[in-house]
N, C-alpha and C positions, 0 to 999 in steps of 0.2 A: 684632297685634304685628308687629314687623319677624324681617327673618329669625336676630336675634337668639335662641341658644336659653337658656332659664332651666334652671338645674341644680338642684344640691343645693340645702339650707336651711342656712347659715348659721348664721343665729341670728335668734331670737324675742324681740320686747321687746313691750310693752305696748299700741302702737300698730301696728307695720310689721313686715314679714318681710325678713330679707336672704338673698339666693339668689345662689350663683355663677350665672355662664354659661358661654358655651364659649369665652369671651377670657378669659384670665389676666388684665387689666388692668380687665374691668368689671365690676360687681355690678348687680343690680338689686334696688330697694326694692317692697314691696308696702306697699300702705297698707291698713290695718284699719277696720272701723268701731267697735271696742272704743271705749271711753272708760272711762278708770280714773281715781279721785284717794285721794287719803291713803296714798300706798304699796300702790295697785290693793286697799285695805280697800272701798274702792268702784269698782261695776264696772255697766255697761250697753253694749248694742250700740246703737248711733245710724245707723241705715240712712241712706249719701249721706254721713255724716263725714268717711270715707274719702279718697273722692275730692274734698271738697273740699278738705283739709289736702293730698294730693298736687298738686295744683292749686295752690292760696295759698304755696305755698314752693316750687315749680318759679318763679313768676312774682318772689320774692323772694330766690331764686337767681340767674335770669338777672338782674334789677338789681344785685343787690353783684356781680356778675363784672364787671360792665358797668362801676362806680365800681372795679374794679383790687380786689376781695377776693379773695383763692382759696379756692376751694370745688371739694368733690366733685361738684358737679352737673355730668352731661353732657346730658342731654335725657330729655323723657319718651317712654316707650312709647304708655300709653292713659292713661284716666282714673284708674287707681289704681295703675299703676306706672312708677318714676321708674329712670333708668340713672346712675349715680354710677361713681366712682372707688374700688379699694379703698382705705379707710384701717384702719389700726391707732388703733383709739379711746383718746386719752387717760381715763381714768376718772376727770377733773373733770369737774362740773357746771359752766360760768362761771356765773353771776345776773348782771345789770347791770341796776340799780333806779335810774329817774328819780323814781319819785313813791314815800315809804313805802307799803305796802298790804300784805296777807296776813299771812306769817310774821312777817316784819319788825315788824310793829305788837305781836305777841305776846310779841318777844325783846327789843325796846327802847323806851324811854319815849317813841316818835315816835306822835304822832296818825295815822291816816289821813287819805291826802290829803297831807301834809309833802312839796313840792319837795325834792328831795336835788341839790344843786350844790355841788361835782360830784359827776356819778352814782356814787353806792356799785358798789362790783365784792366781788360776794361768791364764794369756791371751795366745793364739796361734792365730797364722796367718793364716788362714784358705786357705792354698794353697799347693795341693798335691805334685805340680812341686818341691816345696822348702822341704819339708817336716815337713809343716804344726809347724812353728819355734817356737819356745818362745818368748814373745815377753816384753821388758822394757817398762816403759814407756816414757822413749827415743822415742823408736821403734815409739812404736805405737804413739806416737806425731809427729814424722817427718814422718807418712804415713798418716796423717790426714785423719784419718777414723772417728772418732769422737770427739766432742769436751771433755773440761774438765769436764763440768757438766753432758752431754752423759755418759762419763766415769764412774762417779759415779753413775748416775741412775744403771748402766749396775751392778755396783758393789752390792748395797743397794738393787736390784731385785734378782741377784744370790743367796746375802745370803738369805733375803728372801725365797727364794727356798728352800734352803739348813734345815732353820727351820722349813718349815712345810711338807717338805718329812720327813725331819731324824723322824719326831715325830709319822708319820702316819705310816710310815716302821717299827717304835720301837712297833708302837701295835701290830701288828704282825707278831714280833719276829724276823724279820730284821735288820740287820745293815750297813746303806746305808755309806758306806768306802769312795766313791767320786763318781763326777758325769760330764757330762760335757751338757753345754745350747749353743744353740743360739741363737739369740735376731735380731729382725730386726723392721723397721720402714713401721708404717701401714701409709696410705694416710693423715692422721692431723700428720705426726711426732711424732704421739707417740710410745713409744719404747715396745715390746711386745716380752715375750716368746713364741718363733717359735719351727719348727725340732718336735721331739721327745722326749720323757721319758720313759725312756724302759731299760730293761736287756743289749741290745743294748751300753746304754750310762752311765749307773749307775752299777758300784760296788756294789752289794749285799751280803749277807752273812747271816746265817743262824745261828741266835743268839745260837740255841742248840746244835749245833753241831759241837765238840769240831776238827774234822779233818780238816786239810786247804784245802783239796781240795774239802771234801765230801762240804764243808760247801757252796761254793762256786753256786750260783743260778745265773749267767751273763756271759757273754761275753767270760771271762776268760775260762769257759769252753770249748770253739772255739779256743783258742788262744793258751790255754794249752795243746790239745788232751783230754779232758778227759771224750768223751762222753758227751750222758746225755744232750745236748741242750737243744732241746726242752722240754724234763720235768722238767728242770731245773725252763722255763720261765712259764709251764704251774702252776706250783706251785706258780710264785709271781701273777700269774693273778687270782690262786683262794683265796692266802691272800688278795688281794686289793681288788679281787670285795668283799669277805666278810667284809669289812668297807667301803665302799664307794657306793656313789647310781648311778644306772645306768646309764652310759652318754646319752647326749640329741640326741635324732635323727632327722638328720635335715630335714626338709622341713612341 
């Protein structure tokens, strides 16, 4: 590591650890090898997950800064820790769903597989007690989380996301199905892509290959049984680092 020092702990989510350091202005992220799904009702350690999900969204950080997104990322340390920006975490979920699949198939009469154009933008309430709700924007107006014009930044940055992942994944040979962001507010109140971008949080799929499950390079594979994790993620890490330039190292 650099002569950066790591402090206290933060806070603990289900994947990463956040740690002050000795700059008021920086955090640093640990990555985990945990893997949870169903509301962490399932749980395994995946030796190497870690670092590859800190790795796969370092390299899909520095591209959206690159296309003019702002994000917490500032560089990485080593293989499992990354140097961000503090934010104050907005407590939405965004979803942004190009193709039906998962939830969605179970909540509405869409087959799997259903093109969504345009992409559905779904909000959740990012609270595990409740079970992380859907949220109206009723909802999310009587919990004044954020204002109206927040709301759309929040909206107009997701899609944003949404077009310059789908475009960088379709080079190679991916088809980014849906994805889920969160968003929080740095020290001047502006509003920044926070979390992760990873197998983790993104639907992936493997444009050539005609099997649903073989095709399947994310999450699902944990969720499904179906083997195969970590080669799964080690594959989108050697598409993306092969178009993408290597992320900054900080200090």
């Amino acid at each position: 590591m650099t002569a950066l020092s790591i402090g206290a702990l933060l806070h603990e989510g289900k994947a990463k650890r956040v740690h002050a350091t000795d700059r008021p202005d920086v955090a640093a992220v640990e990555y985990k090898d945990d893997a949870t799904a169903f509301n962490a009702l399932k749980k395994a350690s995946l030796p190497g997950k870690g670092a590859l999900n800190c790795r796969i969204s370092a390299l899909l950080f520095e591209h959206l800064a690159g296309r003019g997104v702002p994000t917490h990322f500032l560089g990485v340390l080593d293989e499992l820790w990354m140097v961000v920006r503090p934010v104050r975490v907005i407590p939405v979920e965004v979803v942004v769903r190009n193709i039906a699949a998962g939830s969605l198939c179970r909540q509405l009469p869409l087959e799997a597989g259903t093109p969504l154009d345009p992409p559905l933008i779904d909000l959740y309430y990012k609270d595990d007690a409740l079970g992380d709700p859907l949220l109206s924007e009723a909802r999310l107006e009587r919990l004044e989380l954020v204002s109206a014009e927040q709301l759309a930044t929040m909206r107009d940055l997701a899609l944003t996301v949404n077009r310059e992942l789908r475009e960088l994944f379709a080079a190679v040979g991916l088809e980014l199905v849906d994805f889920k962001i969160e968003l929080g507010f740095d020290a001047e109140g502006r509003i920044l892509l926070a979390d992760e971008i990873s197998p983790d949080t993104c639907r992936l799929w493997d444009r050539a290959t005609a099997d649903q499950q073989e095709r399947i390079l994310d999450k699902d594979r944990f969720r499904q049984d179906l083997g195969g994790v970590i080669e799964a993620y080690g594959e989108v890490l050697k598409r993306v680092q092969g178009v993408c330039p290597p992320p900054r190292v900080y200090g």
